[in-house]
TORKOL-4160 file (C-alpha; in steps of 0.2 Angstrom, whole numbers, padded with zeros to 4 digits, m for minus):
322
<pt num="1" X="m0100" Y="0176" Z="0025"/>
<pt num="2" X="m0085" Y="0178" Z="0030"/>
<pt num="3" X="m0067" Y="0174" Z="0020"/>
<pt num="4" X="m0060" Y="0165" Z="0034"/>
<pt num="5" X="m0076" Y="0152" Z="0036"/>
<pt num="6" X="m0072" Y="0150" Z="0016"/>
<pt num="7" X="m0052" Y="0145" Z="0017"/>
<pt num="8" X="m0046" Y="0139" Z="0031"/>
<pt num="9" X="m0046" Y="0122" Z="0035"/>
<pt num="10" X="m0038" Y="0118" Z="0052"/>
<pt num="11" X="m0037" Y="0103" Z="0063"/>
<pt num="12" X="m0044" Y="0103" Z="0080"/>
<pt num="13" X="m0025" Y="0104" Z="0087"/>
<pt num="14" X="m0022" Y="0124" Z="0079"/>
<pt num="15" X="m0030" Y="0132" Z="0093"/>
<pt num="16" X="m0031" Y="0151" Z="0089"/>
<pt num="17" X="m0023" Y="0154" Z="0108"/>
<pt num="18" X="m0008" Y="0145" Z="0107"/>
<pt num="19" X="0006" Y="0150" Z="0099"/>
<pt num="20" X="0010" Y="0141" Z="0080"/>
<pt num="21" X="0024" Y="0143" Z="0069"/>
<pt num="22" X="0019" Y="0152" Z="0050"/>
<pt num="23" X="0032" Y="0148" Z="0036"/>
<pt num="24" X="0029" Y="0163" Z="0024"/>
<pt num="25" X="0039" Y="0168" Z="0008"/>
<pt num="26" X="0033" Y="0187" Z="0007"/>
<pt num="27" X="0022" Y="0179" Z="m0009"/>
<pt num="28" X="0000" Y="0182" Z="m0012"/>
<pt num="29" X="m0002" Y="0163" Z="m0003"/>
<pt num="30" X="0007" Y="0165" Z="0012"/>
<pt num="31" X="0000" Y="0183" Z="0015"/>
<pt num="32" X="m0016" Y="0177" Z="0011"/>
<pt num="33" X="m0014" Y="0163" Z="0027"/>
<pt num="34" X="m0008" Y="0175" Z="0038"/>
<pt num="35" X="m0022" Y="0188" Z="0037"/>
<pt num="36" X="m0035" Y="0173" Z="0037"/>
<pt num="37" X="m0026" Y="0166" Z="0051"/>
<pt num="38" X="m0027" Y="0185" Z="0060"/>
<pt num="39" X="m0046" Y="0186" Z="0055"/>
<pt num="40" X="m0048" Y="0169" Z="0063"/>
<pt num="41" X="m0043" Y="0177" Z="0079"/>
<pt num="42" X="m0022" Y="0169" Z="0081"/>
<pt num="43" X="m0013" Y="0182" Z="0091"/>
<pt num="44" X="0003" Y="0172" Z="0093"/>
<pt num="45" X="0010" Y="0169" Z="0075"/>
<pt num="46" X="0027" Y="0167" Z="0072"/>
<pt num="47" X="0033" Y="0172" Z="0056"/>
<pt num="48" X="0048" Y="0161" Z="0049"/>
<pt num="49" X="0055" Y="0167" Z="0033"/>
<pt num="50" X="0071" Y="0159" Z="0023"/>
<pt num="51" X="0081" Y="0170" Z="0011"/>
<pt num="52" X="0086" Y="0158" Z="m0001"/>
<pt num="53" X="0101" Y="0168" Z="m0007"/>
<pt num="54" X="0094" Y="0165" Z="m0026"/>
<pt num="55" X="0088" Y="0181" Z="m0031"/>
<pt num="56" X="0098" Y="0194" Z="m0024"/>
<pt num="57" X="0090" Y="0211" Z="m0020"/>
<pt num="58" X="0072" Y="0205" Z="m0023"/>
<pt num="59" X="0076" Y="0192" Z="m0010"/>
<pt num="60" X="0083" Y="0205" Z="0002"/>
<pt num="61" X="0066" Y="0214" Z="m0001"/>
<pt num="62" X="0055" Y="0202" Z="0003"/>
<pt num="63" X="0065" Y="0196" Z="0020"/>
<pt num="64" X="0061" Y="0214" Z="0021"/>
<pt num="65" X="0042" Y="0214" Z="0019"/>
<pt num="66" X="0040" Y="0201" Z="0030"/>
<pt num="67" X="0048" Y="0209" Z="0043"/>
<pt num="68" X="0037" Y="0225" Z="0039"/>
<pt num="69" X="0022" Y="0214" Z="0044"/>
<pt num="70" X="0027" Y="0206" Z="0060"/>
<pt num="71" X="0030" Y="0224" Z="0066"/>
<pt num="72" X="0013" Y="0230" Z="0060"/>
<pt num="73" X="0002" Y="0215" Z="0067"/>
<pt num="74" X="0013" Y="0212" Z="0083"/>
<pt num="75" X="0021" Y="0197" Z="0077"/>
<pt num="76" X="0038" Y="0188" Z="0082"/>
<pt num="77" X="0047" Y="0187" Z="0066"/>
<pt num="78" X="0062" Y="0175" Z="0063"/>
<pt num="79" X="0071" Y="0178" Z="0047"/>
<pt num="80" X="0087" Y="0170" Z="0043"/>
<pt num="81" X="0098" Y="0169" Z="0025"/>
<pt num="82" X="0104" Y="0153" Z="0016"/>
<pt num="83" X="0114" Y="0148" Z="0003"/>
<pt num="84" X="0104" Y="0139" Z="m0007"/>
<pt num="85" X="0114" Y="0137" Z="m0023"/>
<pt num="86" X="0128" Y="0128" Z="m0011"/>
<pt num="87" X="0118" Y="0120" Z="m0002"/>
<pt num="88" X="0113" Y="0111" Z="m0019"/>
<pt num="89" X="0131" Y="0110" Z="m0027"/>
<pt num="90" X="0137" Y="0102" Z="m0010"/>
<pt num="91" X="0124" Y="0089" Z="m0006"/>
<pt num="92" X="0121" Y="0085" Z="m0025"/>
<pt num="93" X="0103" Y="0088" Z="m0027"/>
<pt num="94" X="0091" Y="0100" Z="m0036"/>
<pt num="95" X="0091" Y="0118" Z="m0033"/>
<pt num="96" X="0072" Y="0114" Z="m0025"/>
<pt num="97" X="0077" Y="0101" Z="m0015"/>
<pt num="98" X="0089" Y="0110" Z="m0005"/>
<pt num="99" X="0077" Y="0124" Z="m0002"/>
<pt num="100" X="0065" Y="0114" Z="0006"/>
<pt num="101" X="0078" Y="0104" Z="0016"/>
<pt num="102" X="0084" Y="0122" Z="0023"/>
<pt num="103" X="0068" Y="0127" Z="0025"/>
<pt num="104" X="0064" Y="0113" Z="0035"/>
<pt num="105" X="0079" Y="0115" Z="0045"/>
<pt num="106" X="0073" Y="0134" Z="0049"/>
<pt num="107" X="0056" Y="0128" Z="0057"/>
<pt num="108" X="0062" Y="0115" Z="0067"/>
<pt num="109" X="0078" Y="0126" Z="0074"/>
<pt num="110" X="0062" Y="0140" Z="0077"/>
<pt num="111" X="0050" Y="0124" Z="0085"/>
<pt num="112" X="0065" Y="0119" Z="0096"/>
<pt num="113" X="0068" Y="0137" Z="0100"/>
<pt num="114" X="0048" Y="0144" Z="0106"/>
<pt num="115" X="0045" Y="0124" Z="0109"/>
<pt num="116" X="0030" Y="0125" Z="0095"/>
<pt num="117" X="0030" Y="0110" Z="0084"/>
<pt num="118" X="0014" Y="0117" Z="0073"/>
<pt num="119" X="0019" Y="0124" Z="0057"/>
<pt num="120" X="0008" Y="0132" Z="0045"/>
<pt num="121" X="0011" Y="0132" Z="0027"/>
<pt num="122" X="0000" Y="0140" Z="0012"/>
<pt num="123" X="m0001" Y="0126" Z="0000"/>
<pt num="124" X="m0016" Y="0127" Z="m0011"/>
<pt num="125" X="m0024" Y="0118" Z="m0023"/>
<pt num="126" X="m0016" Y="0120" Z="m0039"/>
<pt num="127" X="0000" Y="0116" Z="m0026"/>
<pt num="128" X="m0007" Y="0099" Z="m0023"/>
<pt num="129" X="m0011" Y="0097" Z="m0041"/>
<pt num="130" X="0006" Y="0101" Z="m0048"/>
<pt num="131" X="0014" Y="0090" Z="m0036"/>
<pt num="132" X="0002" Y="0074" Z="m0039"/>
<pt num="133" X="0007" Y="0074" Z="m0057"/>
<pt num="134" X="0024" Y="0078" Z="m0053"/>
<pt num="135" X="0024" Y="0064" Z="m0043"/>
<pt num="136" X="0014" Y="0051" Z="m0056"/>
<pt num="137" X="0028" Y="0056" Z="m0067"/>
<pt num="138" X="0040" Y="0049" Z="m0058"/>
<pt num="139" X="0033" Y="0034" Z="m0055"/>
<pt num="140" X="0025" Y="0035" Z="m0038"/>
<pt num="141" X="0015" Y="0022" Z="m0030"/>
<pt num="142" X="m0001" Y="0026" Z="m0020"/>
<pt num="143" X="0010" Y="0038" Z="m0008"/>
<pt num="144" X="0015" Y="0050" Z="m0021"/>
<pt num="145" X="m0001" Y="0048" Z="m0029"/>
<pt num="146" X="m0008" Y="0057" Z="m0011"/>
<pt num="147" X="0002" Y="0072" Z="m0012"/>
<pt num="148" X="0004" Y="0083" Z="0002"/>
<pt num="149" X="m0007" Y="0079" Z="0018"/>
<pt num="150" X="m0019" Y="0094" Z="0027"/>
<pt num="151" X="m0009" Y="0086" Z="0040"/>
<pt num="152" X="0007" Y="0081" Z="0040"/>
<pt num="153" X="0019" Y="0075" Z="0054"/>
<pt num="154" X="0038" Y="0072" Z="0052"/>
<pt num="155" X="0052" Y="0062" Z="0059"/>
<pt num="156" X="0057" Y="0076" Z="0067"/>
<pt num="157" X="0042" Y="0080" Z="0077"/>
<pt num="158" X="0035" Y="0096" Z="0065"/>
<pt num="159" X="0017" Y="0095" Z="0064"/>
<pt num="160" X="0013" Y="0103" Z="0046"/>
<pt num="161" X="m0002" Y="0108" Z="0043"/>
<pt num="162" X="m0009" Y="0116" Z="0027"/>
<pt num="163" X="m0026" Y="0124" Z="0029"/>
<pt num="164" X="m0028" Y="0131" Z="0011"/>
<pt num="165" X="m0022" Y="0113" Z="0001"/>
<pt num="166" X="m0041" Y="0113" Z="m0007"/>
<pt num="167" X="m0043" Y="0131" Z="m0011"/>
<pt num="168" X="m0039" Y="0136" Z="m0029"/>
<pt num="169" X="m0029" Y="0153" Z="m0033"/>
<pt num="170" X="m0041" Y="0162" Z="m0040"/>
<pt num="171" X="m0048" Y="0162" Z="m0023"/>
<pt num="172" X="m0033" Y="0167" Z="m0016"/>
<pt num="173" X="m0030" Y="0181" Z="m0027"/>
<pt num="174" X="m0051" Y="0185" Z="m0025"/>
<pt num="175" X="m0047" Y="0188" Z="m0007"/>
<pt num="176" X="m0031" Y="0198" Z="m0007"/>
<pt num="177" X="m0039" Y="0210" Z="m0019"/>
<pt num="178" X="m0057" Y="0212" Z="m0011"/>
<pt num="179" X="m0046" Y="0217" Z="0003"/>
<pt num="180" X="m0031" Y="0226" Z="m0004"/>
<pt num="181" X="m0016" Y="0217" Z="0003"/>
<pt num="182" X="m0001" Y="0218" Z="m0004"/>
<pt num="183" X="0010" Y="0203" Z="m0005"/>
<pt num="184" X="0031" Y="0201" Z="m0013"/>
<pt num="185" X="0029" Y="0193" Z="m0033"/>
<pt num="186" X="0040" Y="0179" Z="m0036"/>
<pt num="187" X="0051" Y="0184" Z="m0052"/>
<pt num="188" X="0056" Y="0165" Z="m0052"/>
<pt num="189" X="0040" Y="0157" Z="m0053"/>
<pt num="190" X="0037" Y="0162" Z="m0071"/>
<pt num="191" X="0055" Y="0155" Z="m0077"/>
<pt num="192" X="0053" Y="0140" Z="m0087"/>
<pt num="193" X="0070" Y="0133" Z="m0078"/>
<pt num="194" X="0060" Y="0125" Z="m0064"/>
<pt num="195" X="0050" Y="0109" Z="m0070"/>
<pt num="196" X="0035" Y="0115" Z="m0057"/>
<pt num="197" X="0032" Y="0132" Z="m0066"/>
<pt num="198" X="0033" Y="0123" Z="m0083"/>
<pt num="199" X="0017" Y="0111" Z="m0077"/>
<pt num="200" X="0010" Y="0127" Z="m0069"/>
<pt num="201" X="0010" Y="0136" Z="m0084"/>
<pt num="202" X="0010" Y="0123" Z="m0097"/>
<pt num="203" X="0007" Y="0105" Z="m0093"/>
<pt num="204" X="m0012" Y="0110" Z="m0084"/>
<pt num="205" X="m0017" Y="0123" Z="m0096"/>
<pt num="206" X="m0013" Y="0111" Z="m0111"/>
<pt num="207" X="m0022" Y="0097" Z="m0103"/>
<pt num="208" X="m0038" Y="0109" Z="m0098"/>
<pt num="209" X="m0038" Y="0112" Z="m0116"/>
<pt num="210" X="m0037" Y="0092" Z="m0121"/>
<pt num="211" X="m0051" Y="0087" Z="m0109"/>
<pt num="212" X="m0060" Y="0104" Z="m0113"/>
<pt num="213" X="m0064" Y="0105" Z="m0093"/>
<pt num="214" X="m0052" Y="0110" Z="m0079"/>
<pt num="215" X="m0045" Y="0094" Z="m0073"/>
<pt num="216" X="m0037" Y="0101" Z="m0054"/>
<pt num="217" X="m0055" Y="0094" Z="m0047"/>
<pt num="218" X="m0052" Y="0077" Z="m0055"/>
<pt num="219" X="m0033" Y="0077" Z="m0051"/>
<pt num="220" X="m0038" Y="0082" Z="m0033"/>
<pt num="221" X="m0051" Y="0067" Z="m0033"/>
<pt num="222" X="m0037" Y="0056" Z="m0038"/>
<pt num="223" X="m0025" Y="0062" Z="m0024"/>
<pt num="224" X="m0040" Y="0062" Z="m0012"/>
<pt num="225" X="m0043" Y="0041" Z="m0016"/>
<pt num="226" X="m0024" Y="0037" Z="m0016"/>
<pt num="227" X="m0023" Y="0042" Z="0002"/>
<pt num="228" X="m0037" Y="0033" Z="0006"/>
<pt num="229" X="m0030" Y="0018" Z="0000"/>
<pt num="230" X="m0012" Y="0019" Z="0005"/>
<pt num="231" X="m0021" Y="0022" Z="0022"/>
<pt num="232" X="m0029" Y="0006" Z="0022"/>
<pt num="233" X="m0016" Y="m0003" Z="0017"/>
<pt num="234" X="m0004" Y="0006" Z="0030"/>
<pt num="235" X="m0016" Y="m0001" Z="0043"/>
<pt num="236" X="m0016" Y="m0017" Z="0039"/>
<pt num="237" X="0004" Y="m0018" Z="0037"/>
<pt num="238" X="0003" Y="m0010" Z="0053"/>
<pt num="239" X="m0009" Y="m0022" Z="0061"/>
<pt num="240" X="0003" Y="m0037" Z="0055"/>
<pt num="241" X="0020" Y="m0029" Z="0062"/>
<pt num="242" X="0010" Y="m0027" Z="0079"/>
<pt num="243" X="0002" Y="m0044" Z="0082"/>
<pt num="244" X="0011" Y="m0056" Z="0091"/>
<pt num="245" X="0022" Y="m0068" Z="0081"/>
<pt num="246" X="0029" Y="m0056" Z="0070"/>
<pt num="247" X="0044" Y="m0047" Z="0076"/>
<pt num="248" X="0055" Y="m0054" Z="0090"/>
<pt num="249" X="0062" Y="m0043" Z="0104"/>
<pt num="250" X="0079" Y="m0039" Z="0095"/>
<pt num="251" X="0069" Y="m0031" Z="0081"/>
<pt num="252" X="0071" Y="m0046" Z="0068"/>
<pt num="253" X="0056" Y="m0051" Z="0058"/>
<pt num="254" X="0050" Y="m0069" Z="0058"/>
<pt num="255" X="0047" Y="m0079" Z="0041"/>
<pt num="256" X="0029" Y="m0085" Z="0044"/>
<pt num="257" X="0015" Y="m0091" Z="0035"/>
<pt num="258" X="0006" Y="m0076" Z="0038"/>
<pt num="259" X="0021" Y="m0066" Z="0032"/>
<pt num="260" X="0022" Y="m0076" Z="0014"/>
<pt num="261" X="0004" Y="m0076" Z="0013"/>
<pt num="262" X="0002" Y="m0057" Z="0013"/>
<pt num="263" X="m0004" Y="m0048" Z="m0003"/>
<pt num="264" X="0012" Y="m0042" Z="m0011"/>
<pt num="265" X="0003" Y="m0023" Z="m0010"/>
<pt num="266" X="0002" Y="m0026" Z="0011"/>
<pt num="267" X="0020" Y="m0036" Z="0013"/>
<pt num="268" X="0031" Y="m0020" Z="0003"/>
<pt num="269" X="0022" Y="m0010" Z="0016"/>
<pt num="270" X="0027" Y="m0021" Z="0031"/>
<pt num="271" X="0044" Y="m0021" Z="0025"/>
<pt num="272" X="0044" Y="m0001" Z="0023"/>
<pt num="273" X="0036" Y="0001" Z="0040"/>
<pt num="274" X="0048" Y="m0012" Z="0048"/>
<pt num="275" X="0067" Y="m0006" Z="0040"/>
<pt num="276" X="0060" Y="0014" Z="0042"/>
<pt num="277" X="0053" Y="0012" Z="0060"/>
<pt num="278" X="0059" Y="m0005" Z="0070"/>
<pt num="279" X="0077" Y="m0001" Z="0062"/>
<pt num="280" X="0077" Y="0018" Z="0059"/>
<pt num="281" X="0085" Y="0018" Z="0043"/>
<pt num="282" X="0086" Y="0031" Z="0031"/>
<pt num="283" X="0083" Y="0029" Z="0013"/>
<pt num="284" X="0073" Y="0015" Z="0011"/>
<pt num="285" X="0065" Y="0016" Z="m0007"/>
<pt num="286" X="0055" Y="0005" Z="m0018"/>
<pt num="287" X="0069" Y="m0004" Z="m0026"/>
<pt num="288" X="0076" Y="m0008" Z="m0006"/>
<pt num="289" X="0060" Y="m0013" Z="m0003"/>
<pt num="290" X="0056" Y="m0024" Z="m0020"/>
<pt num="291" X="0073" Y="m0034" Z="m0016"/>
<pt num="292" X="0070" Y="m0037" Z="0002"/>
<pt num="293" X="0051" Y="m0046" Z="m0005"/>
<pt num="294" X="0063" Y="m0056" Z="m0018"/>
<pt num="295" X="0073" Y="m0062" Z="m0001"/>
<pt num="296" X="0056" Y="m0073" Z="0003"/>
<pt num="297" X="0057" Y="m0084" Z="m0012"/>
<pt num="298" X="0063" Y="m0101" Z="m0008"/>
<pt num="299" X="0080" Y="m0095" Z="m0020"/>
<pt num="300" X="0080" Y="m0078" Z="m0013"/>
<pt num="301" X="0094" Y="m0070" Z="m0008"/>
<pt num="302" X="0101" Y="m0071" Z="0011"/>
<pt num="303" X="0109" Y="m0055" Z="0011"/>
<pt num="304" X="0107" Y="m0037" Z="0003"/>
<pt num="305" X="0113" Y="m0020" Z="0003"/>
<pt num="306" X="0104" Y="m0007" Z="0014"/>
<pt num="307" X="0109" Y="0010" Z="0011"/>
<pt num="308" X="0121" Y="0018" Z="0027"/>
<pt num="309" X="0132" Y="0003" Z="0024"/>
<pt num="310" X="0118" Y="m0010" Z="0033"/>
<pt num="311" X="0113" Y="m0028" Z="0027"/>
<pt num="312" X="0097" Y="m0036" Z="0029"/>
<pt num="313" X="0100" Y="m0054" Z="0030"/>
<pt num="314" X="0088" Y="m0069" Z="0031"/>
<pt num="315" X="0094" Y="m0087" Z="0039"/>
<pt num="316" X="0079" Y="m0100" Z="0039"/>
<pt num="317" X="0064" Y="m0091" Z="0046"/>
<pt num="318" X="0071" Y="m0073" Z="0051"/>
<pt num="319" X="0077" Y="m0056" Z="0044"/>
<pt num="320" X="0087" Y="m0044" Z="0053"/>
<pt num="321" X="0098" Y="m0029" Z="0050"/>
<pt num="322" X="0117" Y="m0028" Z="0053"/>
């Protein structure tokens, strides 16, 4: 059988004749996409490598690699150099935030470019494992709980898709060997620094050894039935916000008795939906959302802070931003 009907995973939108934009890091799981994705018979990848700036020459060499394959297979390349570290220290977040923002950044400066807004990205499952605790961990509701989609669109238009999100590493690195590709290792991904490699490497193992079983299926399972209930719930927030009756032409959200009736898990949705998507603002998190519920209360509040320097105010039966 081959690898290819083993791994990938892809929507019916990848067609393997169009062209399709392929984030990869030089690493054994990207390399692993891209000659799957070849096998599978896509001609017109583009390769979209960041250089983070964080690890000096090894960083130069695997820019270097990369570009090494696109010229073997045939492939545009677009390879461009960030500093990470800065990036951090000036918009004050972690190291891995920034990284990922940049990243980001690269692949929808190259979608804009080629006018492709399908990115593939080589996220497996002990990925989606590691981020589902992560995410437990910080106290995520059904969302986090999800992890990352198979497919996944942004604000910004990207389409990310990740074909290998249930496929474990030693599948990965099964493959890469029956066939004798070589791939860029990571120095950092061993470095107890990052809190990711500390669950890779320590948090699963230890908890593989409490349950005496590997638990990535069960945590997968998990992820798996969060989504399908953060979907359902999504629809019917959805369903409310469109029905007639609900929001007004200048965007304001009428106090009903449907509204106040809602099922607090379905109204924090409607008030997510509505600040995110009828206002367009930025930033709305749980505690937003938790004091916009509190406004509905006969005592509640008719005014509170939204983050950009908006209100959300409330006068007898409506809400609107200003």
């Amino acid at each position: 059988m081959p690898h290819t009907n083993l791994f990938l995973n892809l929507p019916p939108s990848c067609d393997p004749a169009e062209p399709v934009l392929l984030a990869i890091s030089g690493g054994r799981d990207s390399v692993a996409l891209l000659h799957l994705l070849r096998e599978a018979g896509f001609t017109q990848l583009i390769l979209c490598h960041l250089n983070h700036g964080l690890r000096g020459d090894e960083s130069i060499g695997d820019a270097a690699f990369v570009r090494r394959l696109a010229k073997k297979y045939g492939l545009k390349c677009e390879i461009e150099t960030e500093d990470v570290a800065a990036l951090a220290e000036k918009s004050r977040v972690s190291t891995e935030t920034a990284a990922r923002d940049a990243r980001h950044a690269l692949l929808l400066r190259m979608a804009e470019k080629y006018d492709v807004w399908v990115v593939l990205l080589a996220h497996h499952a002990e990925d989606q494992a590691e981020t589902i605790l992560a995410n437990l961990c910080r106290g995520t509701g059904l969302a986090g709980l999800a992890g990352m989609h198979a497919v996944q669109r942004l604000d910004t238009g990207l389409h990310l898709v990740r074909p290998l999100l249930h496929v474990r590493r030693k599948a990965i690195d099964s493959y890469l060997k029956s066939k004798r590709f070589k791939f860029r290792e990571d120095s950092s991904n061993t470095s107890p620094k990052h809190r990711r490699n500390r669950l890779r490497h320590e948090a699963l193992p230890l908890l593989n050894d409490i349950f005496a079983r590997d638990v990535v299926p069960q945590v997968l399972r998990l992820g798996s039935l969060a989504e399908q209930d953060d979907d359902a719930l999504q629809r019917q927030a959805l369903a409310f916000l469109t029905a007639e009756g609900s929001v007004k032409e200048d965007r304001s959200l009428l106090v009903t008795p449907e509204l106040l009736a809602l099922h607090p898990a379905v109204s924090s949705r409607v008030f997510a939906v509505w600040l995110r998507e009828a206002w367009e603002l930025p930033g709305i998190e749980h505690d937003v959302i938790e004091a916009a519920m509190e406004m509905l209360a006969p005592d509640g509040a008719a005014k509170i802070n939204l983050p950009g320097d908006k209100h959300l105010r409330r006068k007898a039966k409506r809400m609107w931003v200003e």
